[in-house]
mmJSON file of the N, C-alpha and C atoms, coordinates in Angstrom:
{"data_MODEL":{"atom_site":{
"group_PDB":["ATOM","ATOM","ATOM","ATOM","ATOM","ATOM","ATOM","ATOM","ATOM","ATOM","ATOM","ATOM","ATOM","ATOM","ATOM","ATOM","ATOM","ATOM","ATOM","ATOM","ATOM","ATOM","ATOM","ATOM","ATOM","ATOM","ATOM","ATOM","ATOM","ATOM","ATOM","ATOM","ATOM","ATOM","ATOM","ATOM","ATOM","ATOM","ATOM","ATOM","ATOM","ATOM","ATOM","ATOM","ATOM","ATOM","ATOM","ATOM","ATOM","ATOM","ATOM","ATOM","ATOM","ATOM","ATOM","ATOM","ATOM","ATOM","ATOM","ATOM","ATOM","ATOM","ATOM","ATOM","ATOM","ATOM","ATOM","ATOM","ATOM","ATOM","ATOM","ATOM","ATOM","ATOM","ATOM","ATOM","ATOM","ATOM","ATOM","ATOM","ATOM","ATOM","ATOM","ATOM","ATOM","ATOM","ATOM","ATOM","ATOM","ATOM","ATOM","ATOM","ATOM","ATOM","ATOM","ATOM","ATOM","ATOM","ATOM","ATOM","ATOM","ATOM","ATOM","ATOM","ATOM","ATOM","ATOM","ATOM","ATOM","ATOM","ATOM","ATOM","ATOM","ATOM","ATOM","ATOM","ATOM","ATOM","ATOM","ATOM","ATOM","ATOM","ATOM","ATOM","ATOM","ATOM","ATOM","ATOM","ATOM","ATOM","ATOM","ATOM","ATOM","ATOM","ATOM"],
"id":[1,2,3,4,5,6,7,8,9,10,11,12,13,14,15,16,17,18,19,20,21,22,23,24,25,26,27,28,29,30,31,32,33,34,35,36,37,38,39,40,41,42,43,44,45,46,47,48,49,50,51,52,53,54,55,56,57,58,59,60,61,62,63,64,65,66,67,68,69,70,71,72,73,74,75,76,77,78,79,80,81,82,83,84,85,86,87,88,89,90,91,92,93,94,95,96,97,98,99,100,101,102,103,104,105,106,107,108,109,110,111,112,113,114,115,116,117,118,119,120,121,122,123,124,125,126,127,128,129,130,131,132,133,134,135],
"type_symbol":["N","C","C","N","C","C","N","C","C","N","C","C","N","C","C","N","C","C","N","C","C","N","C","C","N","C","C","N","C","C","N","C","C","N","C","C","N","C","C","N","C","C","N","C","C","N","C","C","N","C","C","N","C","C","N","C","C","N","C","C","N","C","C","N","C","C","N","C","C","N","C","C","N","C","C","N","C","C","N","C","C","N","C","C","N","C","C","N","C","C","N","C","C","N","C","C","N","C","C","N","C","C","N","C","C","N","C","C","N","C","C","N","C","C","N","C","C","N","C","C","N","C","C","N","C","C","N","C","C","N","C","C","N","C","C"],
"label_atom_id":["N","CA","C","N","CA","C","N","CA","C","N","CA","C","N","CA","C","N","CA","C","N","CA","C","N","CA","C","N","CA","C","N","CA","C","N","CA","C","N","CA","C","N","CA","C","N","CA","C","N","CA","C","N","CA","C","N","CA","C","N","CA","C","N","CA","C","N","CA","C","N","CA","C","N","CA","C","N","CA","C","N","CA","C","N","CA","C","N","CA","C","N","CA","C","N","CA","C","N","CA","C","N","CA","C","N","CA","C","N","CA","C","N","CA","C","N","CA","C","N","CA","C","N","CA","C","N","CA","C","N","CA","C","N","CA","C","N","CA","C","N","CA","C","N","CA","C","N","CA","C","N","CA","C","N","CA","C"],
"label_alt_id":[null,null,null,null,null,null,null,null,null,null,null,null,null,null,null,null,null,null,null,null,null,null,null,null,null,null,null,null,null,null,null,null,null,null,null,null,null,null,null,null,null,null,null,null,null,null,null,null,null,null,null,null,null,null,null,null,null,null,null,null,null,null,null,null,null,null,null,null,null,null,null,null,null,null,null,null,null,null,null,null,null,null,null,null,null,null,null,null,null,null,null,null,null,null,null,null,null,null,null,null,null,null,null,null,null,null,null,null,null,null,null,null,null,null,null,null,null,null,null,null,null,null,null,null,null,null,null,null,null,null,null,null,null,null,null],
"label_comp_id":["UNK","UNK","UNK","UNK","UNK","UNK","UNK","UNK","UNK","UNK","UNK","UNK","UNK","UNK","UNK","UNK","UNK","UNK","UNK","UNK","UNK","UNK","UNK","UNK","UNK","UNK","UNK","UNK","UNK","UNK","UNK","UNK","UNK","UNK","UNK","UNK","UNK","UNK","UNK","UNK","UNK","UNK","UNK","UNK","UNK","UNK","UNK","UNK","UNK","UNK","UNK","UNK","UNK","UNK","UNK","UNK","UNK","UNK","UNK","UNK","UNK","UNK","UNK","UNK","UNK","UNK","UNK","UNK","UNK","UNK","UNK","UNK","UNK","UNK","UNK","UNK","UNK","UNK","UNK","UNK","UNK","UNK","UNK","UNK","UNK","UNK","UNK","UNK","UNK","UNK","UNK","UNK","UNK","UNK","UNK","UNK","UNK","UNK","UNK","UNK","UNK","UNK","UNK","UNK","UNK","UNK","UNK","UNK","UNK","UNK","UNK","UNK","UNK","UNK","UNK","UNK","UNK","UNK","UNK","UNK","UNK","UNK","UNK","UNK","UNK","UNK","UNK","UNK","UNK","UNK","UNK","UNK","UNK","UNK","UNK"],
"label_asym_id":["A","A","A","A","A","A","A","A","A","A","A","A","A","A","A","A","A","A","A","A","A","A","A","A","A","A","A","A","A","A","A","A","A","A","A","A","A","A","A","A","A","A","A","A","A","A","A","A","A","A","A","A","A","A","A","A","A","A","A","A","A","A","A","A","A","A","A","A","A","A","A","A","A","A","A","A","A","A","A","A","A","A","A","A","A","A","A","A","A","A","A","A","A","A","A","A","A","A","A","A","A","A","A","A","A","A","A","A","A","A","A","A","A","A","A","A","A","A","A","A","A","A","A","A","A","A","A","A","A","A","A","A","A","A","A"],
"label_entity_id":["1","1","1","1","1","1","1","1","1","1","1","1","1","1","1","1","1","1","1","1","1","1","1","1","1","1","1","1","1","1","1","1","1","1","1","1","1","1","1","1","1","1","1","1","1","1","1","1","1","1","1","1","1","1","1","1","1","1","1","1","1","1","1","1","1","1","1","1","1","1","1","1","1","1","1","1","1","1","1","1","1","1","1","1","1","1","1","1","1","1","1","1","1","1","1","1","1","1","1","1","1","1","1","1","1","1","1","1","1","1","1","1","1","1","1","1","1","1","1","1","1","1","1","1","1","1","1","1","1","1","1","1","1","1","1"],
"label_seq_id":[1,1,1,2,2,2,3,3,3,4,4,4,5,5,5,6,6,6,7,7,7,8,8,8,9,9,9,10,10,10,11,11,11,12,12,12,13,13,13,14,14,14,15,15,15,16,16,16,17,17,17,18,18,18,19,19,19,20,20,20,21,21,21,22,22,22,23,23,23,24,24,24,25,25,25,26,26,26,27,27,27,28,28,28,29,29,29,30,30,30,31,31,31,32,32,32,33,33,33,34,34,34,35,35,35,36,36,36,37,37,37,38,38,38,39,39,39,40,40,40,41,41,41,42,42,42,43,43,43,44,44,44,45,45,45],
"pdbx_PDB_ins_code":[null,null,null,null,null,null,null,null,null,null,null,null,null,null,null,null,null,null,null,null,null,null,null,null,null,null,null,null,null,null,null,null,null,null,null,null,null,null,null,null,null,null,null,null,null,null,null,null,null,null,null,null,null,null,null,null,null,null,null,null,null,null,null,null,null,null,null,null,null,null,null,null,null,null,null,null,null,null,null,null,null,null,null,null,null,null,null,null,null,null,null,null,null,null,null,null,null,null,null,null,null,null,null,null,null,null,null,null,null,null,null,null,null,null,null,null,null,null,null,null,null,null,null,null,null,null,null,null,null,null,null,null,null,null,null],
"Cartn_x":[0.995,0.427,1.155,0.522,0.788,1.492,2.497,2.718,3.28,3.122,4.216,5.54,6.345,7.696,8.273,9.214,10.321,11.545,11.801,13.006,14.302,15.303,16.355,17.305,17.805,18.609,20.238,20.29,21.679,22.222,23.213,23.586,23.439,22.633,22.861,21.661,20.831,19.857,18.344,17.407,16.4,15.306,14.095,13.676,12.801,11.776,10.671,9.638,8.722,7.348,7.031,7.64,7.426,6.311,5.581,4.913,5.455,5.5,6.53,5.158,5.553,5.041,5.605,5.037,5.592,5.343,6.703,5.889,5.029,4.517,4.258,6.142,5.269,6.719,6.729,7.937,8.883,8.218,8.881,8.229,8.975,9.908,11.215,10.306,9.354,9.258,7.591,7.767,6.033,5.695,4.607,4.342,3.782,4.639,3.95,3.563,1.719,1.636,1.902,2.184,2.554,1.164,0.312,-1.014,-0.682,0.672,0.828,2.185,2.445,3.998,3.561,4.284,4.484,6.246,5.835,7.631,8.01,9.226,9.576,10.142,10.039,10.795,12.152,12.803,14.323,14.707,15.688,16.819,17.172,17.209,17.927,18.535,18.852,20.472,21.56],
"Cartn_y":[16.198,14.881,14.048,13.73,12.101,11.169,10.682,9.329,8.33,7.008,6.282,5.855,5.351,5.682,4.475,3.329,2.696,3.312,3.784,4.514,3.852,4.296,3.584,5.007,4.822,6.282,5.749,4.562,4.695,2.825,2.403,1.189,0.708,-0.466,-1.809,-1.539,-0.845,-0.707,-1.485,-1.302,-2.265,-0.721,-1.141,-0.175,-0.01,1.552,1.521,2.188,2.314,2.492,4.241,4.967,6.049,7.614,8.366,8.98,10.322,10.458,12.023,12.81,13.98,14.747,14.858,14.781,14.586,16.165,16.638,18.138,17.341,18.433,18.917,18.689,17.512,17.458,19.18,19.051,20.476,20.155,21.338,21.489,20.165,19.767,18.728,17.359,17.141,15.768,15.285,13.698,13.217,12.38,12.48,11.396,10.368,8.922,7.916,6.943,6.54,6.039,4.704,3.329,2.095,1.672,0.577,0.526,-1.408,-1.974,-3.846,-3.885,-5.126,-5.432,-6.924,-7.659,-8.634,-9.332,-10.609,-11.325,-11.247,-11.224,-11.54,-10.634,-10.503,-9.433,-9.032,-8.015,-7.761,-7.883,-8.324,-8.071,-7.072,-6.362,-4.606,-4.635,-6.071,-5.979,-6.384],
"Cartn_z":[110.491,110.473,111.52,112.247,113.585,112.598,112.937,112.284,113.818,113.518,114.332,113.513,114.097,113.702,114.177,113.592,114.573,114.692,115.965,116.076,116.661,117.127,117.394,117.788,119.284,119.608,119.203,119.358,119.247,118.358,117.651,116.87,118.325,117.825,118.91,119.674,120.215,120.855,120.0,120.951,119.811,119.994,118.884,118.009,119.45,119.489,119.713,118.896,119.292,118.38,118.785,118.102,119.189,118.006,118.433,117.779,117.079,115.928,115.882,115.071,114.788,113.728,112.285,111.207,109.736,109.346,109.007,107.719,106.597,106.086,105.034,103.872,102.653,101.989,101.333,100.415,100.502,98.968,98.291,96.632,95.761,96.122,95.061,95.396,96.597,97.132,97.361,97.296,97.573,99.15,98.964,100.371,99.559,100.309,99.74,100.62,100.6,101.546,101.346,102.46,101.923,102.593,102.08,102.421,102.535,102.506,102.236,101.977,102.803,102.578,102.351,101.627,101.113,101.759,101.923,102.035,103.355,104.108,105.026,105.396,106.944,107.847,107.506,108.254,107.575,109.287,109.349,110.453,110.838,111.665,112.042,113.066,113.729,114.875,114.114],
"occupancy":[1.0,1.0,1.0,1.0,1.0,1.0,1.0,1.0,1.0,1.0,1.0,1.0,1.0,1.0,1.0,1.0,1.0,1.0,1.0,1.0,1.0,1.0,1.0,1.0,1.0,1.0,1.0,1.0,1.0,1.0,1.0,1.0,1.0,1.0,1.0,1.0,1.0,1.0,1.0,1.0,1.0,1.0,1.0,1.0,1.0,1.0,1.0,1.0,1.0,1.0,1.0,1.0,1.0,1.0,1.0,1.0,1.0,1.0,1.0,1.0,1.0,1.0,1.0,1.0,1.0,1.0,1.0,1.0,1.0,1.0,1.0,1.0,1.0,1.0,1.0,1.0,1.0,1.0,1.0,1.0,1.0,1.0,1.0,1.0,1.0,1.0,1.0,1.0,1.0,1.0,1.0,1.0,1.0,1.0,1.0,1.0,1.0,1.0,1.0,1.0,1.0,1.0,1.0,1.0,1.0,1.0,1.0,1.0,1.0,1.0,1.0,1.0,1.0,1.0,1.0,1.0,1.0,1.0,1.0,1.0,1.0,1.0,1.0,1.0,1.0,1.0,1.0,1.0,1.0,1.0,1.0,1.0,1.0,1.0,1.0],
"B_iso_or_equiv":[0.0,0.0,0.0,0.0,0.0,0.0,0.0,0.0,0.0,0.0,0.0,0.0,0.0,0.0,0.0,0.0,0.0,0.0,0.0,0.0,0.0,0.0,0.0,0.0,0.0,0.0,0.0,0.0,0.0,0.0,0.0,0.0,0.0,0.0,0.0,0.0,0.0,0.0,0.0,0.0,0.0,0.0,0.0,0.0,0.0,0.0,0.0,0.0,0.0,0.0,0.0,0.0,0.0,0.0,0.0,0.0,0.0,0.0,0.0,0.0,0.0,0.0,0.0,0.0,0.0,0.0,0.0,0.0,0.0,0.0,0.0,0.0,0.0,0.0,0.0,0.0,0.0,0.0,0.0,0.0,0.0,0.0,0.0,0.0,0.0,0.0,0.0,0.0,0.0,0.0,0.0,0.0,0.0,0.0,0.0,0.0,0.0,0.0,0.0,0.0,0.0,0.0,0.0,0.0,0.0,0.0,0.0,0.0,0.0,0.0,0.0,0.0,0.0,0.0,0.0,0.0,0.0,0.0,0.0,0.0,0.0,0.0,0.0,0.0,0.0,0.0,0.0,0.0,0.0,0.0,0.0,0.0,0.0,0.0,0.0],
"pdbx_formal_charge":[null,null,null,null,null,null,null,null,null,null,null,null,null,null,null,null,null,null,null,null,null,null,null,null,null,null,null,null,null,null,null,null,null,null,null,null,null,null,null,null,null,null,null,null,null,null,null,null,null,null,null,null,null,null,null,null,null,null,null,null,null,null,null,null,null,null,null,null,null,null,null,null,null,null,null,null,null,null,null,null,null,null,null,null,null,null,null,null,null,null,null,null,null,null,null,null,null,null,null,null,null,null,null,null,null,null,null,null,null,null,null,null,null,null,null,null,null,null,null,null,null,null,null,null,null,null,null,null,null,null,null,null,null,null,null],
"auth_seq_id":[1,1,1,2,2,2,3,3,3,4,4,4,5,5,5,6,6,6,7,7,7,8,8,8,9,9,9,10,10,10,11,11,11,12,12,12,13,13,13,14,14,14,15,15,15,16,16,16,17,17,17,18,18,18,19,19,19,20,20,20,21,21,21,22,22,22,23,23,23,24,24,24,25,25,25,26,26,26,27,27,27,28,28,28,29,29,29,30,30,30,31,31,31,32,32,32,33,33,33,34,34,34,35,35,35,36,36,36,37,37,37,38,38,38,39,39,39,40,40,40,41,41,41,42,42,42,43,43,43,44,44,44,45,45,45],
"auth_comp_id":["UNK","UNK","UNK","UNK","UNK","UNK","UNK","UNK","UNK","UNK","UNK","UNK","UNK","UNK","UNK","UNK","UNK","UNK","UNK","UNK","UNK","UNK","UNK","UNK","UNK","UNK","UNK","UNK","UNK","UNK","UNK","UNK","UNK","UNK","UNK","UNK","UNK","UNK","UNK","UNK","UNK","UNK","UNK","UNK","UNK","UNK","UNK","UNK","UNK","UNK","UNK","UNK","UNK","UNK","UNK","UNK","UNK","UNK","UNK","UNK","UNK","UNK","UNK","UNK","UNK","UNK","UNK","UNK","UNK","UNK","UNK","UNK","UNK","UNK","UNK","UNK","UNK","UNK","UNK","UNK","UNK","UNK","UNK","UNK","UNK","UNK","UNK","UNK","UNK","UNK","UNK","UNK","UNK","UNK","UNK","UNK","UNK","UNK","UNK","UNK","UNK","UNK","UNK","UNK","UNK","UNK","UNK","UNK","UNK","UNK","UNK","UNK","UNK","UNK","UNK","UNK","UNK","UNK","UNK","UNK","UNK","UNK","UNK","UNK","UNK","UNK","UNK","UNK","UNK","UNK","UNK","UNK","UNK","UNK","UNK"],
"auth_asym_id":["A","A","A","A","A","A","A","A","A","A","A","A","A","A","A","A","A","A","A","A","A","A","A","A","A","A","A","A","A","A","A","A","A","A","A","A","A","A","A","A","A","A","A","A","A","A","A","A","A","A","A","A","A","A","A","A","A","A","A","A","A","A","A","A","A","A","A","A","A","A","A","A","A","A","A","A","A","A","A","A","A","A","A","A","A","A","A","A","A","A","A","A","A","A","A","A","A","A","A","A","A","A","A","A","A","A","A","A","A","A","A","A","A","A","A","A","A","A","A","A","A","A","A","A","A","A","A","A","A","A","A","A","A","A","A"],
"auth_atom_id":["N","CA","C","N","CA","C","N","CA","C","N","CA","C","N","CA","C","N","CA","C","N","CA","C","N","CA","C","N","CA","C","N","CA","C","N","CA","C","N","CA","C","N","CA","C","N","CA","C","N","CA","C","N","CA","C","N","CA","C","N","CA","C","N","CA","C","N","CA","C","N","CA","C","N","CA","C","N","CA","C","N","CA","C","N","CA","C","N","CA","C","N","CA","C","N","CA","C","N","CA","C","N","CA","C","N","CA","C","N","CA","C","N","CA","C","N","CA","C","N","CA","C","N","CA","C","N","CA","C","N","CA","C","N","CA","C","N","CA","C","N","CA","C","N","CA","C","N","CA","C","N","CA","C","N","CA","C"],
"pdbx_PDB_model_num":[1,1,1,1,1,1,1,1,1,1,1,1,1,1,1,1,1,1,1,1,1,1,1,1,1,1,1,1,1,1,1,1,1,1,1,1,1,1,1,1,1,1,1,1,1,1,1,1,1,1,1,1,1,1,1,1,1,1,1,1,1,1,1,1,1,1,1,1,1,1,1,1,1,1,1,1,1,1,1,1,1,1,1,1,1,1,1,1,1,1,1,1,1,1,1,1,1,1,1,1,1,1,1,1,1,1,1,1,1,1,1,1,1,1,1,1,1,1,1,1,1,1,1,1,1,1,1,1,1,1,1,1,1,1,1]
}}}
């Protein structure tokens, strides 16, 4: 599965938007999709 992603290579750098591939979750785990966020941004510098 395509997902986009905010990534970050290294502390202190700023995010980008970059495309990865997702497995298939493993037998212990779920996918959960988030479909709404509510409230205010978070800080990440």
């Amino acid at each position: 599965m395509k997902i986009q992603a905010a990534v970050t290579h290294a502390q202190g750098q700023d995010f980008t938007i970059e495309e990865m591939t997702l497995s298939a979750p493993r037998s212990n785990e779920v996918r959960v999709k988030v479909v709404a966020k509510f409230g205010a941004g978070v800080m990440m510098k």
